[in-house]
N, C-alpha and C positions, 0 to 999 in steps of 0.2 A: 504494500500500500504506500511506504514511504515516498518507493521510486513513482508511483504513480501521477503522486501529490507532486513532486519536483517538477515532471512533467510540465503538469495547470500551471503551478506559480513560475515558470519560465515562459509562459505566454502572456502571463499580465505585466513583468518587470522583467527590467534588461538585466538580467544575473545565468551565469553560466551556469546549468548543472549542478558540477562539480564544487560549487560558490554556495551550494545550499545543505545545510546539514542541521539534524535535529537540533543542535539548540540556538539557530538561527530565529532571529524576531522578525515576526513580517514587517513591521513598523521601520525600527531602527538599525535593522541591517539590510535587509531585504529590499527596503526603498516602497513598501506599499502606501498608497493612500488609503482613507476609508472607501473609497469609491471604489477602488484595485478590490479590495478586499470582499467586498458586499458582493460586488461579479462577480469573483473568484469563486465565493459561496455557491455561486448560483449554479456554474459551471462543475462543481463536486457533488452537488446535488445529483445533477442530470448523468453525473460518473459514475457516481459510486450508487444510485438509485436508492437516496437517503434524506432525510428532511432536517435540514440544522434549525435549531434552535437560536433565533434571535439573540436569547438572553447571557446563553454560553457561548453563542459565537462571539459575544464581544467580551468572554472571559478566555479566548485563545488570544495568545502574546507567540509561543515559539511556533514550530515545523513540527515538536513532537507531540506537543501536545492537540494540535488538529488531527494527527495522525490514532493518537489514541483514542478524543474523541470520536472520531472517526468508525473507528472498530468497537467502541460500544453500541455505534448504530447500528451497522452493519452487525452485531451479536444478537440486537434485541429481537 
């Protein structure tokens, strides 16, 4: 799942791959806006065929922590 997530977040900001790793911040390293971010959501949504939660998406700061979120959806 991580590599999948790398994937999306190298289509909304100019970061290599290899430039991105779990305790990467979307904000402060990553170079996201909230706008970058909101898409991005929208776009994992329709990947990963999973409904993020407004209230926790805006409690994701790193790469791994999406990524763990993530696979709780994907559990439920």
């Amino acid at each position: 799942m991580f590599d999948e997530l790398v994937e999306i977040i190298c289509n909304y900001v100019d970061v290599q791959p290899a430039d991105v790793h779990e305790e990467s911040r979307f904000m402060e390293d990553l170079g996201f806006t909230s706008f970058d971010f909101m898409s991005m959501l929208g776009e994992i949504e329709d990947t990963f065929d999973v409904e993020v939660e407004q209230t926790k998406a805006a409690e994701i700061r790193t790469v791994q922590e999406a990524v763990d979120y993530l696979e709780t959806l994907k559990d439920a």
